[in-house]
NUTIBA-22176 format. One record per residue (C-alpha): chain; z, x negated, y. Coordinates in Angstrom, 2 decimals, m for minus. Each point is the difference from the previous one (the first is absolute). Example, Ala and Ser with C-alpha at 12.3 -4.5 7.8 and 13.67 -1.06 7.14 Angstrom:
<pts>
mol=A | up=7.80 | east=m12.30 | north=m4.50
mol=A | up=m0.66 | east=m1.37 | north=3.44
</pts>
This chain:
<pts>
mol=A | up=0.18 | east=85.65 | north=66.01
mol=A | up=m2.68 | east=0.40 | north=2.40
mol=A | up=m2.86 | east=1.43 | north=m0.45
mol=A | up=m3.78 | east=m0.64 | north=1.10
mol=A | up=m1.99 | east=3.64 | north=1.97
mol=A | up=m4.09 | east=m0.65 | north=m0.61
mol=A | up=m2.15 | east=2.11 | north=1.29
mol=A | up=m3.24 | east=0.36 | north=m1.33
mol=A | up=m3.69 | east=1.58 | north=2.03
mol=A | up=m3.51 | east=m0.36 | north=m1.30
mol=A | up=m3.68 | east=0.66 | north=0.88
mol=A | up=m2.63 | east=0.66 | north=m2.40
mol=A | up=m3.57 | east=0.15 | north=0.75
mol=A | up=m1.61 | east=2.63 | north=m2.03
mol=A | up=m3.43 | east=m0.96 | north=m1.21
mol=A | up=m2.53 | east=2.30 | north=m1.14
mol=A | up=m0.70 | east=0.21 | north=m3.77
mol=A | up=m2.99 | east=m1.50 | north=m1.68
mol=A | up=m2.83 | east=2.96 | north=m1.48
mol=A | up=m0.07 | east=0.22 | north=m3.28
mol=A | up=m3.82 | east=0.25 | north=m0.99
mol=A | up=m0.49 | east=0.94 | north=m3.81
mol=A | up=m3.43 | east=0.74 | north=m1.87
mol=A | up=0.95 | east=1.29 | north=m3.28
mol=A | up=3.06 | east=2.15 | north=m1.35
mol=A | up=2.92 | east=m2.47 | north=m0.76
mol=A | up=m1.88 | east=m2.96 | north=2.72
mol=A | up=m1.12 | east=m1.95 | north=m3.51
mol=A | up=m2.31 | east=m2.77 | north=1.94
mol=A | up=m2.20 | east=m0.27 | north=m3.23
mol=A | up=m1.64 | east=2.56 | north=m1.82
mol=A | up=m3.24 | east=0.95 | north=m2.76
mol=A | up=m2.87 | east=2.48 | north=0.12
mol=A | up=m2.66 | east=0.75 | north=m1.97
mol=A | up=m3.85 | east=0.54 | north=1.02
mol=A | up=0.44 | east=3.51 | north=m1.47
mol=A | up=3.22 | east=0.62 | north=2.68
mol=A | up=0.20 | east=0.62 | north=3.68
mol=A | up=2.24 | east=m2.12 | north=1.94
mol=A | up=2.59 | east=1.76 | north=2.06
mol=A | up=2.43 | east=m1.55 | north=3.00
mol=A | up=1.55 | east=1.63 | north=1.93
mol=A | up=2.31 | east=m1.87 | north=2.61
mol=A | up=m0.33 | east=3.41 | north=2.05
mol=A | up=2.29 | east=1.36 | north=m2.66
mol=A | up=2.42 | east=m2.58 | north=m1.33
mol=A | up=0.60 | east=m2.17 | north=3.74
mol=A | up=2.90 | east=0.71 | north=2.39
mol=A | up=1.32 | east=m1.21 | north=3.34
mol=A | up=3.59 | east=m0.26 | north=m1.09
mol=A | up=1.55 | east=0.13 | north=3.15
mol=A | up=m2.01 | east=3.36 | north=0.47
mol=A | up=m1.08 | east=0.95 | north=m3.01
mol=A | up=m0.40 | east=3.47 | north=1.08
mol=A | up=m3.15 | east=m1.17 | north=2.06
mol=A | up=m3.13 | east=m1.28 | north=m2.10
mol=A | up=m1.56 | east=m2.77 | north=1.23
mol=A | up=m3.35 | east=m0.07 | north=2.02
mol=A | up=m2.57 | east=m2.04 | north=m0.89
mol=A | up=m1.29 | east=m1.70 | north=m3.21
mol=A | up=m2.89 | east=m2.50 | north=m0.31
mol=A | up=m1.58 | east=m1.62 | north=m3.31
mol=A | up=m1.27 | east=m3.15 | north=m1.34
mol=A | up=m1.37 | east=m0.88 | north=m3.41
mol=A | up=m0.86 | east=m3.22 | north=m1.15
mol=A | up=m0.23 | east=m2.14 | north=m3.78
mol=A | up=2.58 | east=m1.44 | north=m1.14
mol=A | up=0.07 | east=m3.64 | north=1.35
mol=A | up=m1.65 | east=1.43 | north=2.40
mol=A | up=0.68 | east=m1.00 | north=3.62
mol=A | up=m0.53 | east=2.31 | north=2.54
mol=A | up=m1.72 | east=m0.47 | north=3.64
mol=A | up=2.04 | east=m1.80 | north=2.49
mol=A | up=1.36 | east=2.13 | north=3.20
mol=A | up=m2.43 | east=1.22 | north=2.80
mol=A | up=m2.80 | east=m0.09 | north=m3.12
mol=A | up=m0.74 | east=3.38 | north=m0.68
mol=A | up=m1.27 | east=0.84 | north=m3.28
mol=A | up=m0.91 | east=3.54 | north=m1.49
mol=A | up=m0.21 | east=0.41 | north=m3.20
mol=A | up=m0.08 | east=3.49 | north=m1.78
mol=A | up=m0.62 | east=1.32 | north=m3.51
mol=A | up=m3.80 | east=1.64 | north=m0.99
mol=A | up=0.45 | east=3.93 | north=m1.02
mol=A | up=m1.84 | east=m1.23 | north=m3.49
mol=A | up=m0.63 | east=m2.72 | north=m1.75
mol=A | up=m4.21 | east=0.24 | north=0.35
mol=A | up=0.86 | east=m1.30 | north=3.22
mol=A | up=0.89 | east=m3.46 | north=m1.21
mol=A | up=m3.78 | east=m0.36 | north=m1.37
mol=A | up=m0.38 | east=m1.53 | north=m3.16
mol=A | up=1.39 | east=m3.19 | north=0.85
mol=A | up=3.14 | east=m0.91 | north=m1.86
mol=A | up=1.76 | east=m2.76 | north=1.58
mol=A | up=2.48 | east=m0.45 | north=2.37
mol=A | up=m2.14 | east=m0.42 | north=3.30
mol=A | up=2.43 | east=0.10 | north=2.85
mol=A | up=2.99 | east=0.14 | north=m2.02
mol=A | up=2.62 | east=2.44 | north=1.60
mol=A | up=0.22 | east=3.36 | north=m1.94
mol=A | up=m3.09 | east=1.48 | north=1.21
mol=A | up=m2.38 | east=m3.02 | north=m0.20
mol=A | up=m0.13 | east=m0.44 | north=3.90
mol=A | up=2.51 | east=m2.48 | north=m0.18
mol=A | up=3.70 | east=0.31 | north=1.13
mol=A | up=1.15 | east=2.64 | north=2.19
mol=A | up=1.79 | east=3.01 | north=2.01
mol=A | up=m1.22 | east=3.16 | north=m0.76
mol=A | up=m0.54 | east=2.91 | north=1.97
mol=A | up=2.32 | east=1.88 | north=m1.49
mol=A | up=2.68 | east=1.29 | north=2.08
mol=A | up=1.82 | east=2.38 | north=m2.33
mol=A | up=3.61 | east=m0.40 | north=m0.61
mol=A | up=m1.79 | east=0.35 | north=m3.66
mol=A | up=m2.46 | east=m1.73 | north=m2.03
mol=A | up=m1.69 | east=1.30 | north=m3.28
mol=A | up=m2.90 | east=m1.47 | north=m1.58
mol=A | up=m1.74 | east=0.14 | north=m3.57
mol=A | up=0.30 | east=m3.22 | north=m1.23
mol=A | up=m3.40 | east=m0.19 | north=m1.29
mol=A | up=m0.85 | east=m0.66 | north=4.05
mol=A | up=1.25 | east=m3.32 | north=m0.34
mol=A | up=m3.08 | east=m2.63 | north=0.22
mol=A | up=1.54 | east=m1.98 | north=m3.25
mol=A | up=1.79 | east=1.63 | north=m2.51
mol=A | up=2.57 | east=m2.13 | north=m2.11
mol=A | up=1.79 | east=m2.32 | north=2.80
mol=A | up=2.80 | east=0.65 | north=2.19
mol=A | up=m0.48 | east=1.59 | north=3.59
mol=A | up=3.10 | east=m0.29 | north=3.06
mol=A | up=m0.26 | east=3.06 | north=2.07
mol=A | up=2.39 | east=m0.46 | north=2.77
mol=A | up=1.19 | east=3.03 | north=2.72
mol=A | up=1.70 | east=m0.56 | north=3.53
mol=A | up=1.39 | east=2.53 | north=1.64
mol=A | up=2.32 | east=0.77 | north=3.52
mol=A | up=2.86 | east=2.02 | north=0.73
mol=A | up=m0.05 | east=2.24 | north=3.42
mol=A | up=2.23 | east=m2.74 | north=1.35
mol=A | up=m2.66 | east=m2.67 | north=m0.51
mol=A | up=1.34 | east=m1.76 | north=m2.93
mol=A | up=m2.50 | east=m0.92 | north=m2.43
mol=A | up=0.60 | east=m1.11 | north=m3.88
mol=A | up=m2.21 | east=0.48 | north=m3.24
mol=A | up=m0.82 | east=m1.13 | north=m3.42
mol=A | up=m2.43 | east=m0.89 | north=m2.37
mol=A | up=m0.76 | east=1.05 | north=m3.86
mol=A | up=m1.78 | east=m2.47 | north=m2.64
mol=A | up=m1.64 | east=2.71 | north=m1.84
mol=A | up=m1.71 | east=m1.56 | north=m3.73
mol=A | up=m3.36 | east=1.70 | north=m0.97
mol=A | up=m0.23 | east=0.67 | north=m3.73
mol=A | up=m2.42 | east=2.21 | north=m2.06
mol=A | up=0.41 | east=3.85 | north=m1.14
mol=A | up=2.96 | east=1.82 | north=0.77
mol=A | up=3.53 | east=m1.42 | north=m0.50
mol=A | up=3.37 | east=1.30 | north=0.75
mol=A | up=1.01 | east=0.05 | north=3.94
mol=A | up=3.92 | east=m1.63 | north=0.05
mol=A | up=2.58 | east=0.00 | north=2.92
mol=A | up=2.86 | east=m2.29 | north=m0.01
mol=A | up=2.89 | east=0.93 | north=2.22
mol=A | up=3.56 | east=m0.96 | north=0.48
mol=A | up=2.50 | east=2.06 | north=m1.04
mol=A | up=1.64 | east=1.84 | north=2.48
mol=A | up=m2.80 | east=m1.30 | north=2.45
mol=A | up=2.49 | east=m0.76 | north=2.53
mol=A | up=1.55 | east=m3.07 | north=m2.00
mol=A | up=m3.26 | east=m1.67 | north=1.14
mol=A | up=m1.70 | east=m1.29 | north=3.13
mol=A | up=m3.57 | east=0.69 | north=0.37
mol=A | up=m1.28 | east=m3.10 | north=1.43
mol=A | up=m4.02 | east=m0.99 | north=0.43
mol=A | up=m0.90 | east=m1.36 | north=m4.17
mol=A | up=3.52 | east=0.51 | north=m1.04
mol=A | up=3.51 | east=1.97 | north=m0.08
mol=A | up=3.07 | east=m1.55 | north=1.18
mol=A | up=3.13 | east=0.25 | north=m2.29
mol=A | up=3.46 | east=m1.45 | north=m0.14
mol=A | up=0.99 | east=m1.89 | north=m3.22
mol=A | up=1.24 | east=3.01 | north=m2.22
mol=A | up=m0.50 | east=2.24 | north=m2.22
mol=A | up=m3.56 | east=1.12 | north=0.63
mol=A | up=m1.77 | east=3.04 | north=m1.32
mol=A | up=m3.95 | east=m0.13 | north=m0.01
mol=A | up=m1.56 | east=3.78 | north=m1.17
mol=A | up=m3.34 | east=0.38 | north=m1.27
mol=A | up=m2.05 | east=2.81 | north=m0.07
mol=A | up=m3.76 | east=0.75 | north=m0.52
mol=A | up=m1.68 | east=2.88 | north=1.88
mol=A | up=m2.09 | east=2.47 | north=m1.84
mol=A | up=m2.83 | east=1.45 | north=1.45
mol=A | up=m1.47 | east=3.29 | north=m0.24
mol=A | up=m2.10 | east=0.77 | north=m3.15
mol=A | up=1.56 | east=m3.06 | north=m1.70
mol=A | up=2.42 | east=0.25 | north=m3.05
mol=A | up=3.78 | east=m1.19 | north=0.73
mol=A | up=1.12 | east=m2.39 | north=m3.21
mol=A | up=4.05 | east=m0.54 | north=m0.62
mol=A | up=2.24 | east=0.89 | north=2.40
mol=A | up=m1.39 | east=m1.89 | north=3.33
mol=A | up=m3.67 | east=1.04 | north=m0.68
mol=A | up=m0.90 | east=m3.15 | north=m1.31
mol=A | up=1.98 | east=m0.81 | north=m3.54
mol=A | up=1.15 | east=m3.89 | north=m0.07
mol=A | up=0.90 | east=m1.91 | north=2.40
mol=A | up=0.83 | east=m3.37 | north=m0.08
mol=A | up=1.03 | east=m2.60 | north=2.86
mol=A | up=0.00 | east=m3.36 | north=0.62
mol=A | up=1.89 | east=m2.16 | north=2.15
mol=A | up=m1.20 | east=m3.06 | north=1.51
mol=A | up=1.41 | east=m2.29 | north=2.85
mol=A | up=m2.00 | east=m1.02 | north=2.63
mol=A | up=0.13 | east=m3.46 | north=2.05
mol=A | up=m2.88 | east=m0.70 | north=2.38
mol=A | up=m2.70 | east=m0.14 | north=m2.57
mol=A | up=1.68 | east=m0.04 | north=m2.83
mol=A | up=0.58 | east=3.38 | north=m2.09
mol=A | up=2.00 | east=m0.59 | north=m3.00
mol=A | up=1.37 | east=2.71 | north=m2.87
mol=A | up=3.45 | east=0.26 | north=m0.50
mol=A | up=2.00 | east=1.01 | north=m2.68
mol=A | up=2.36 | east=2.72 | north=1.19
mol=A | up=0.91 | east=1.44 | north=m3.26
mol=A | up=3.83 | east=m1.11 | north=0.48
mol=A | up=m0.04 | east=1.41 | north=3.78
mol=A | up=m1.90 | east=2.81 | north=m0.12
mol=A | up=0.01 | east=3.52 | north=m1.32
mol=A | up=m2.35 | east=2.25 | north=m0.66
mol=A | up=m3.57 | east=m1.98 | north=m0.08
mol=A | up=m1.60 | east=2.41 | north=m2.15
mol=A | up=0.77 | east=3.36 | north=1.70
mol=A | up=m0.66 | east=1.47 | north=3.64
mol=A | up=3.55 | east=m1.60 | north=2.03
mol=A | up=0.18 | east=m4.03 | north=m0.09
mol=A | up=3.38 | east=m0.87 | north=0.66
mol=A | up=0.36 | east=m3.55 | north=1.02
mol=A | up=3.55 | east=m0.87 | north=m0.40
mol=A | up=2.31 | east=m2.14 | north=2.29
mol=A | up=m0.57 | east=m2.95 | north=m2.84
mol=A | up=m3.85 | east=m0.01 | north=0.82
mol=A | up=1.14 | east=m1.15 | north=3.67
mol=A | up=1.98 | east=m3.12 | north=m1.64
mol=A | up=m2.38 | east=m0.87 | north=m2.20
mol=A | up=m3.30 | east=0.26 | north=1.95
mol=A | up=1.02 | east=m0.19 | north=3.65
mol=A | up=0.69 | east=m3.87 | north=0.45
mol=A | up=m3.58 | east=m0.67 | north=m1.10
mol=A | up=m1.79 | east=2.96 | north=1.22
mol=A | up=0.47 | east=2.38 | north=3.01
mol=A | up=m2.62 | east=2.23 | north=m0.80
mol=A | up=m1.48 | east=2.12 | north=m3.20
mol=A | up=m2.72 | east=1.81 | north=m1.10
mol=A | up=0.69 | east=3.04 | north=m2.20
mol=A | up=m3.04 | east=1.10 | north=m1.63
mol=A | up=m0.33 | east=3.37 | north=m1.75
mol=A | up=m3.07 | east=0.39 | north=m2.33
mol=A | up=m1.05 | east=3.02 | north=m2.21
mol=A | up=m3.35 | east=1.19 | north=m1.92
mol=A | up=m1.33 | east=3.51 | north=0.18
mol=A | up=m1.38 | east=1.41 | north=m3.66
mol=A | up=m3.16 | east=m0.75 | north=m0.59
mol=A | up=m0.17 | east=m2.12 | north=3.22
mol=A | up=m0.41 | east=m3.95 | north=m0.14
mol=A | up=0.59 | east=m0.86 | north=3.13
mol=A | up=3.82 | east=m0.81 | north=1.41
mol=A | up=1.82 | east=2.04 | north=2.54
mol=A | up=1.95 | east=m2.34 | north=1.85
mol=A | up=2.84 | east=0.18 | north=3.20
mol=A | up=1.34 | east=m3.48 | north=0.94
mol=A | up=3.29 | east=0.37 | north=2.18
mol=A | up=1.33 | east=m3.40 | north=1.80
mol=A | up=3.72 | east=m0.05 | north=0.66
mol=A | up=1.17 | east=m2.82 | north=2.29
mol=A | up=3.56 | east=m1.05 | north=0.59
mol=A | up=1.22 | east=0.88 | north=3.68
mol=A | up=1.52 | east=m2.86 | north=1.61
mol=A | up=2.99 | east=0.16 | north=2.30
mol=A | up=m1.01 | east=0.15 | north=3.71
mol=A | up=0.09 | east=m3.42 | north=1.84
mol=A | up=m0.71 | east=m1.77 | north=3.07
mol=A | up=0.82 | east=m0.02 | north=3.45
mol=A | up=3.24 | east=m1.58 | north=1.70
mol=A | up=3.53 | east=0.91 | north=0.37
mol=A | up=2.08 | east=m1.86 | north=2.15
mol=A | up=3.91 | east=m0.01 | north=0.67
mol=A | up=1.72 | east=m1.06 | north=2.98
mol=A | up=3.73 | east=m0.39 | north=0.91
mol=A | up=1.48 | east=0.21 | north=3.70
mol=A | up=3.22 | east=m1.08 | north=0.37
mol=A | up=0.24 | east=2.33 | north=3.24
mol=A | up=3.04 | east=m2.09 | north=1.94
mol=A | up=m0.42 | east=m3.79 | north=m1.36
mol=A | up=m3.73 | east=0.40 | north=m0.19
mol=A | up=m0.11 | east=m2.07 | north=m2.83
mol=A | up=m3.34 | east=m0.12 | north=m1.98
mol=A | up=m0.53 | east=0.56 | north=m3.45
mol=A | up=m2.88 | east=m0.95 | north=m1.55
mol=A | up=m2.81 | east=2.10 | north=m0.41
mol=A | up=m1.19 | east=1.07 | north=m3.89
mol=A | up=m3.82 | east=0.85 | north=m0.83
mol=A | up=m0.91 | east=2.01 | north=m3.29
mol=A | up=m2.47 | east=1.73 | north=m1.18
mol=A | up=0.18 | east=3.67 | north=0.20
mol=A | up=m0.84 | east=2.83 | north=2.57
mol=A | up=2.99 | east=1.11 | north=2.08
mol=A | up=2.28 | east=m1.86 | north=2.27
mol=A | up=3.73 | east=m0.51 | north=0.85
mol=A | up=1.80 | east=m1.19 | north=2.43
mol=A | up=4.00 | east=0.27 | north=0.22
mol=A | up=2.59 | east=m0.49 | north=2.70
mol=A | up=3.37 | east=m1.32 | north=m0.16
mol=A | up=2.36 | east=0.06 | north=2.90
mol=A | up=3.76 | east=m0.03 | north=0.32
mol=A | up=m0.26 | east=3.02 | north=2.71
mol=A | up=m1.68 | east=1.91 | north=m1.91
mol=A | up=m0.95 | east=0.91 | north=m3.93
mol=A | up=m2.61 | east=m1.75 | north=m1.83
mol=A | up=m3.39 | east=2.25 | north=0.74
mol=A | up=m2.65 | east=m0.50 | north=m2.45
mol=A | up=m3.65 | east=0.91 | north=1.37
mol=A | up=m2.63 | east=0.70 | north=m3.23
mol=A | up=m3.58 | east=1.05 | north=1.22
mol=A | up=m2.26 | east=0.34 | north=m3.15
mol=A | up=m4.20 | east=m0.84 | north=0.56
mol=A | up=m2.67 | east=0.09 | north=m1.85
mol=A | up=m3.19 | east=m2.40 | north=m0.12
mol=A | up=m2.81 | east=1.44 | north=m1.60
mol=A | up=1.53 | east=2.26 | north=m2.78
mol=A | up=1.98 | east=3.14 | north=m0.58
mol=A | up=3.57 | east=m1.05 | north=m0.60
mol=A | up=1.88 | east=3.73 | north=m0.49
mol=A | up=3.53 | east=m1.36 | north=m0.91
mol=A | up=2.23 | east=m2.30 | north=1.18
mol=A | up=3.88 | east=m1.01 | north=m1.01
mol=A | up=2.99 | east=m2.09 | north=1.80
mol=A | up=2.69 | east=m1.01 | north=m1.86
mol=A | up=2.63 | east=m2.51 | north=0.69
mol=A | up=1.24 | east=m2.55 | north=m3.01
mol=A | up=3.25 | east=m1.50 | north=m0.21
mol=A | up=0.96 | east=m3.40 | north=m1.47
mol=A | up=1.38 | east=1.40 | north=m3.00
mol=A | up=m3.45 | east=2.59 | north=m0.55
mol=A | up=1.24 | east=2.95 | north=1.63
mol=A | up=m2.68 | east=2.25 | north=1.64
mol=A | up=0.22 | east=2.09 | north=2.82
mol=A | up=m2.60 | east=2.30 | north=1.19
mol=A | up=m0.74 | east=m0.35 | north=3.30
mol=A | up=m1.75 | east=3.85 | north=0.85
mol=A | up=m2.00 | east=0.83 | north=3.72
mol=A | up=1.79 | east=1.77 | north=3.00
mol=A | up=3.62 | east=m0.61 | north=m1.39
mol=A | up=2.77 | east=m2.52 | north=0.41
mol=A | up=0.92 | east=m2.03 | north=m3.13
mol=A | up=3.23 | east=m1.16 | north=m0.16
mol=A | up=0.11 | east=m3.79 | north=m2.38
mol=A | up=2.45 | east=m1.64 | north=m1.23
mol=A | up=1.50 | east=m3.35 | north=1.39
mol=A | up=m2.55 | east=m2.47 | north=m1.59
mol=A | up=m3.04 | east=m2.57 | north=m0.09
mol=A | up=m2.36 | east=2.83 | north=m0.03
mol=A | up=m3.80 | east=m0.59 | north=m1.21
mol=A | up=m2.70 | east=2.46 | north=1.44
mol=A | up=m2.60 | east=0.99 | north=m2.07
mol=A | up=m3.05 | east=2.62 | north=0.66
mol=A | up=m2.16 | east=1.04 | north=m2.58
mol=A | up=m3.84 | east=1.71 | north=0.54
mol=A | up=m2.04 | east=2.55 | north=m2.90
mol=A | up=m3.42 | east=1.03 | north=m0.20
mol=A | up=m1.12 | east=3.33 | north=m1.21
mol=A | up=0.81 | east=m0.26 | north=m3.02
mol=A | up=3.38 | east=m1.77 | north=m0.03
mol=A | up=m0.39 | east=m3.67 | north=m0.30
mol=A | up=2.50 | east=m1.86 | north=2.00
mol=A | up=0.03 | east=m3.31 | north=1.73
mol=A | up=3.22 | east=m1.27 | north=1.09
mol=A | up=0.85 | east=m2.52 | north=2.91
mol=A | up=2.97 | east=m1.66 | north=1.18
mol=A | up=m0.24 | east=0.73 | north=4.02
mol=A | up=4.01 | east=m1.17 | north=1.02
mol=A | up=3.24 | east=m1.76 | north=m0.97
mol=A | up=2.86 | east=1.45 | north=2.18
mol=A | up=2.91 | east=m1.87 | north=0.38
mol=A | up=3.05 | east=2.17 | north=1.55
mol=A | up=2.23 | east=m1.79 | north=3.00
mol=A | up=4.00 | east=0.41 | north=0.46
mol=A | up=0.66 | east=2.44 | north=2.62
mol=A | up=1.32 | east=m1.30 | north=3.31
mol=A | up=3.25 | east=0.65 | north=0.95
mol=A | up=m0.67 | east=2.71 | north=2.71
mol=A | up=m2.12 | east=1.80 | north=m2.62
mol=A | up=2.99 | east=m0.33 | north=m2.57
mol=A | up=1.80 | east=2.09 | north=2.31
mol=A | up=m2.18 | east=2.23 | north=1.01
mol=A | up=m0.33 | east=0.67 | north=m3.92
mol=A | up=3.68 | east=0.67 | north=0.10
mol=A | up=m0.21 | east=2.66 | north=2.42
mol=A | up=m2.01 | east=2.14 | north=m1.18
</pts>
């Protein structure tokens, strides 16, 4: 029977990793404090270039604003930075010129990779502030990230959410990527000095609530039936939750909530968990060159980001040329494989021959984020000649 030599090249162009900017321990992008608290971030700390992450990044500037807030448009220049008491607000009790500080929206001076404040500073108490942070690698990348912080009375507990191990997760600006699995979400609640740990996390019960999100709409689900563990530290949201949930919503706020003794006030950690979508876009093209009757087959566009073009001769074996791009995002894997008519798969690997069996062949190429989700794309349909004569006895001789 004779037999079909591919050989198989590639070219991947490397792009550089995205920063990944967080504020608080575990990245939750909503939080509580109290006006008795101070109100520590610290993207110094918990940010990381990850193609470097031995290298910590270089600069950090800060904005503040209301919530609803908008903040001034490019090339405007606003700064806006908090009093050292609250005698220098006057006596006047209103909001003035909004922002956090009463001058109105702004960038602060602050150029810390760290920002503590009490939160008694604040112009109003008891609405929700965004303090945002960019920052840039040595490289000149820049990323950051913003943190809805609420402002309650007295002194309630400080939460973290995380997941759990924190590398299931991608930190993204308001949100952490995940695949649709089982999903672990740990929370925690720092104890300060001079204050008085209660049940095993510091902070007694702790119950969470899960709620889809849609644009606008934030609505509480029932995860009782996919879902383990709501009333303890570790969330587990099972493979289930995906089927259920993940045809109407792809993302989901996981709130954790607790009460200190003798406290009113909630502490409060909001975590959003969005779906990660399989990478797409681009073009991916296929080609065939019949190399002595110069016959023309006709050319196939799809979606994708990779090309492939394959040769078929009778003087020589069928070369197949795969060069691999990206446009505009990290793609770190990519797979060939070859399908027969009958669903057999062969694995087409880089800087080898592949030797495939005498069939209609389909090509296929497949492309992963980060994180594992996989797009794939039909890029060929081989269909093998009959050797010549000459070449049947050249096959002979050997």
């Amino acid at each position: 029977m004779a037999s079909c030599v591919i050989t198989g090249e590639s070219g991947v162009n490397v792009g550089k990793s995205d920063l990944v900017v967080v504020a608080v321990k575990g990245g939750a992008p909503r939080i509580r404090r109290g006006t008795l608290q101070t109100l520590n971030l610290n993207p110094g700390h918990f940010s990381f270039d990850p193609d470097y992450p031995e290298i910590p990044l270089v600069s950090f500037t800060w904005q503040c604003r209301e919530e609803g807030e908008e903040l001034p448009s490019e090339g405007e220049k606003v700064t806006s930075d908090p009093p050292t008491s609250r005698e220098e607000y006057g006596t006047g009790q209103g909001h003035e010129g909004g922002g956090c500080w009463g001058q109105g929206p702004g960038m602060m001076s602050n150029a810390s990779p760290n920002f503590s404040i009490s939160v008694n500073l604040f112009r109003t108490p008891y609405i929700t502030y965004k303090i945002e942070v960019a920052t840039r690698s040595k490289d000149g990348r820049t990323s950051g990230t913003g943190v809805e912080v609420e402002m309650v009375e007295g002194d309630p507990p400080t939460l973290t959410s995380a997941c759990s191990p924190p590398w299931i997760c991608r930190q993204v600006e308001g949100a952490q990527l995940v695949n649709p699995q089982k999903l672990i979400l740990e929370s925690g609640c720092v104890v300060e000095a001079g204050e008085e740990a209660v049940g095993e996390d510091g902070c007694g019960k702790v119950p969470l609530n899960v709620a889809g999100v849609a644009g606008s709409l934030i609505q509480p689900l029932d995860v009782m039936d996919v879902a383990i563990g709501l009333n303890q530290r570790k969330l587990a949201l099972l493979d289930d939750f995906w089927v259920k949930f993940g045809s109407q919503f792809r993302t989901f706020d996981v709130q954790v909530t607790a009460t200190r003794p003798g406290e009113t006030s909630e502490g409060l950690a909001l975590q959003r968990i969005r779906i990660n979508e399989a990478p797409v876009g681009g073009t991916c093209t296929a080609e065939v060159i019949q190399d002595i009757h110069k016959e023309e087959e006709e050319e196939e566009e799809e979606e994708g980001s990779f090309e492939v073009e394959v040769r078929v001769g009778r003087e020589e074996p069928p070369t197949l040329i795969v060069t691999a791009l990206t446009e505009g995002f990290e793609i770190p894997k990519y797979s060939f494989f070859a399908t027969t008519e009958r669903g057999e798969k062969v694995t087409l690997t880089f800087s080898s021959k592949v030797i495939l069996p005498y069939a209609n062949l389909t090509l296929w190429a497949g492309v992963s984020d980060q994180l594992g989700a996989e797009n794939l794309y039909m890029t060929a349909v081989v269909i093998p000649l009959l050797p010549s004569q000459e070449l049947f006895k050249e096959y002979q001789t050997r």
